[in-house]
Structures are given as C-alpha cells and as structure tokens.
N, C-alpha and C positions, 0 to 999 in steps of 0.2 A: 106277047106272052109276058107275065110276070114274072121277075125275078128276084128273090130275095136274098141279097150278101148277110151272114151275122160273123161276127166276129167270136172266137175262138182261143183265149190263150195267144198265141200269133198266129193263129191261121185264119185266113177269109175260108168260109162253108158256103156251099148256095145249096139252099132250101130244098130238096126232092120229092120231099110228100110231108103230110102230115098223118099222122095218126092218134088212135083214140087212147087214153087211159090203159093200162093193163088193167085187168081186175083187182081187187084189194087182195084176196086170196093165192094171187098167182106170186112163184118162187121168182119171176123174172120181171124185179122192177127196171123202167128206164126213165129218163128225161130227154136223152136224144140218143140218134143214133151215128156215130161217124166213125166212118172208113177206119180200120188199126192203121193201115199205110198211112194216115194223112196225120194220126199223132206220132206215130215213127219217126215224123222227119225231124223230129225235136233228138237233138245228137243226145241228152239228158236221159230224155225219159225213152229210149229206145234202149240205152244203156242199161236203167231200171227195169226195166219191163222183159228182158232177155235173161235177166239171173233167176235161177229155176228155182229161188229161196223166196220169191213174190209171190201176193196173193191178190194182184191187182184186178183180176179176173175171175169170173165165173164161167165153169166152164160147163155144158149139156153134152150130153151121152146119149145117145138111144139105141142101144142091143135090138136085134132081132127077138123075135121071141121065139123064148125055148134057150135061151142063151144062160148059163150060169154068171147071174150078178154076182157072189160073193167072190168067185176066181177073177174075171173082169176086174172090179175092185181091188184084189191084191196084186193083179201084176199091174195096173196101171201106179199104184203105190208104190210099190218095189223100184217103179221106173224113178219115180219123184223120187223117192229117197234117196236112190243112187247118184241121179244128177243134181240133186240138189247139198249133197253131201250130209245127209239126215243121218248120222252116226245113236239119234236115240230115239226114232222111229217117233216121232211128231208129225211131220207130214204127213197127208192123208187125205182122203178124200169122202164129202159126206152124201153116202148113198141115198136119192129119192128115188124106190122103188114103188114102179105103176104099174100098172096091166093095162 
C-alpha cells in the first residue's frame, strides 16, 4: 500500500483520499481537508480558535424543513453575541437559504 507523509505547519498528515475540485459556484471552497483535533494540538492556535470573537471558520446548518430560518438565525446570534461579548450586535451570521 502506498503511503504518503506531507508536511503541515509541524504536523506530519498521511494522505486519505483525494478528491475532485468543488465547483466554482459552490459556497464551500477547499484545498485540503484535516482533522480540527490535529490543528488543536498547536497550544497557539487552539487558544485562537476557542475565543468565540473568531471567524476562522465557516460554519453549515441544515434545518429540517418546515423549520423557521429567520428564528434559527436569531437565536443562534443572540448565542454569539452573548459569548462573544458583542455589546453592539456585529456578530451575526449570513443566512443561505435553499429548498
């Protein structure tokens, strides 16, 4: 079996799969995909990435349907703004709404 080590910031990755391109139209570009647990272990950016004022992430939702998006929307807001300590309601979050 082949295997391939790449190097990472200081981590060694080994190779799982490959995959194709996303679309050009699709909201979820990548270049690779690795584990959150395996950049965590960095004591730095585990620190960054835990303070709920970061945007280092994007994050996917999918309601049932039949589910009120715009209530959804504001109590997951309300949640950020609280822990993030958002005293002038910046935080937020931008709804892509599908069927």
């Amino acid at each position: 079996m082949f295997v391939k080590v790449i190097r990472a910031d200081t981590l060694n990755l080994v190779v799982k799969a490959i995959v194709a391109d996303a679309p050009a139209n699709s909201s979820f570009q990548f270049t690779s995909f690795i584990p959150l647990s395996n950049l965590l272990l960095d004591k730095d950016r585990r620190e960054n990435d835990e303070q709920w004022g970061n945007a280092n992430y994007i994050t996917f939702i999918k309601l049932r349907p039949g589910k009120n998006v715009p209530a959804v929307t504001k109590k997951i807001t309300n949640v950020l703004q609280q822990l993030s300590g958002d005293t002038q309601g910046i935080s937020g979050y931008k709804v892509l709404h599908t069927e």
